[in-house]
C-alpha positions in Angstrom: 1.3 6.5 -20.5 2.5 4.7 -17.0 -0.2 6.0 -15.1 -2.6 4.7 -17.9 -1.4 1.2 -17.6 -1.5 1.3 -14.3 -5.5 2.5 -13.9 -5.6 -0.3 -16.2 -4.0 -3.1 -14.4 -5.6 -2.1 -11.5 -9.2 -1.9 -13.1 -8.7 -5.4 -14.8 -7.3 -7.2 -11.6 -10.4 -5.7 -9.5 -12.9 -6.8 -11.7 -11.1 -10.1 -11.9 -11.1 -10.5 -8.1 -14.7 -9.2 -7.7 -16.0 -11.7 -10.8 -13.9 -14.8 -9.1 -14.8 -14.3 -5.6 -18.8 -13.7 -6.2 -19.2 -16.3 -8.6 -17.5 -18.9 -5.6 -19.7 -17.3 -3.2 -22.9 -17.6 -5.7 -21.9 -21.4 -6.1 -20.6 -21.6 -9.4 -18.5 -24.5 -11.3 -15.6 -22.5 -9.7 -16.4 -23.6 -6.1 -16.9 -26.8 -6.4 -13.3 -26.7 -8.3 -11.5 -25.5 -4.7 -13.5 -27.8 -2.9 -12.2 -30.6 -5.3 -8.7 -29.6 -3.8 -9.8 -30.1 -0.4 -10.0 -27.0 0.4 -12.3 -26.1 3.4 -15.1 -23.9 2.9 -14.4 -21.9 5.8 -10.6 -21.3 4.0 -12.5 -20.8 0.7 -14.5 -17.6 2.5 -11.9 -16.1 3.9 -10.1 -16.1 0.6 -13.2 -14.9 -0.6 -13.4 -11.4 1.6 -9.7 -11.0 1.4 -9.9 -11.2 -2.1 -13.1 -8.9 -2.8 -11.2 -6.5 -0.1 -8.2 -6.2 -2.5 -10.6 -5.6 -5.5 -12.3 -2.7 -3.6 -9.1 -0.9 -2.6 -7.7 -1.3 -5.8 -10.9 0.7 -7.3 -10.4 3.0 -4.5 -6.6 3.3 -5.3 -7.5 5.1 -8.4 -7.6 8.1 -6.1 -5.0 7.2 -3.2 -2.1 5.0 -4.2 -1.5 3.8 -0.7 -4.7 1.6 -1.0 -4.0 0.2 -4.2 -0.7 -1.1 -2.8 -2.4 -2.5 0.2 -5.6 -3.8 -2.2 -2.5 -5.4 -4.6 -0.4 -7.2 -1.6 -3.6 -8.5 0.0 -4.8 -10.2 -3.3 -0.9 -11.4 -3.7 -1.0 -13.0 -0.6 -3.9 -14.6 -1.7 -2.3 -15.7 -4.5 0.8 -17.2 -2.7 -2.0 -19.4 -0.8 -3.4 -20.7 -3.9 -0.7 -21.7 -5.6 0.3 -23.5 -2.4 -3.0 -25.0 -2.5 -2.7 -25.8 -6.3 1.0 -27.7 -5.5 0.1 -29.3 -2.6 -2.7 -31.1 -4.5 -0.2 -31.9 -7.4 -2.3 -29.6 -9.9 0.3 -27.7 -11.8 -0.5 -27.2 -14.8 -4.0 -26.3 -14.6 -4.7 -23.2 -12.0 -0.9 -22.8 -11.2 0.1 -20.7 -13.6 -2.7 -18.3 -13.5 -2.2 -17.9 -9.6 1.3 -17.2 -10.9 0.2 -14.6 -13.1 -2.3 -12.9 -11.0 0.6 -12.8 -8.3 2.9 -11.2 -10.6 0.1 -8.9 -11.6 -0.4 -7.9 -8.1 3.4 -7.0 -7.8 3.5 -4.7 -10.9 0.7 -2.9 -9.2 3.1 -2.6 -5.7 5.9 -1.7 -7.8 3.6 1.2 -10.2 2.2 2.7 -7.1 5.7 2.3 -4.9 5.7 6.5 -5.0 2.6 6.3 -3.1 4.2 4.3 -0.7 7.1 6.7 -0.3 4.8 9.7 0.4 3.4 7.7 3.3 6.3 6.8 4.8 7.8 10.4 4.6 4.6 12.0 6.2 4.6 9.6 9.1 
């Protein structure tokens, strides 16, 4: 039953972070919503590649753990920039507390695939 919930957190946060990340770089409402927090565009792609990289090695951490750890903590970090973002421009109650969420997402992902983690460190 773990390893269910855990193809299905990891499914549901890379199709979240392939949906959010396209629709920013197709110019949806979303885009001009980051820009409203004066974000700079060039800031706004790079969160957009690191974001679609996490999604990808999630999907391929379906197979190897290790990459779904490194897909999870890249779309973390991501997350800890946002909400700093989301507080520096006094927004707190609108985005925050799903950057929150998606963060803490991220680290049950870290923590469900820790094992994988282990096995790389003992073969290196």
């Amino acid at each position: 039953m773990l390893r269910f919930s855990t193809i299905v957190l990891q499914v549901l946060l890379a199709l979240t972070f392939i949906t959010i990340p396209l629709s920013r770089m197709f110019g949806a409402p979303t885009l001009q919503q980051v820009l409203a927090l004066d974000v700079p565009l060039w800031l706004v792609w790079i969160a957009n590649v690191i974001e679609l990289s996490g999604a990808v090695l999630l999907l391929f951490g379906l197979r190897v753990g290790f990459l779904a750890v490194i897909g999870a903590l890249l779309i973390g970090g991501s997350m800890v920039g946002a909400t700093l973002i989301h507080v520096r421009a006094g927004n707190l109650f609108a985005e925050l507390p799903w950057t929150l969420v998606f963060f803490v997402l991220s680290l049950l992902v870290v923590l469900l695939q820790w094992s994988a983690v282990q096995a790389v460190l003992r073969n290196w």
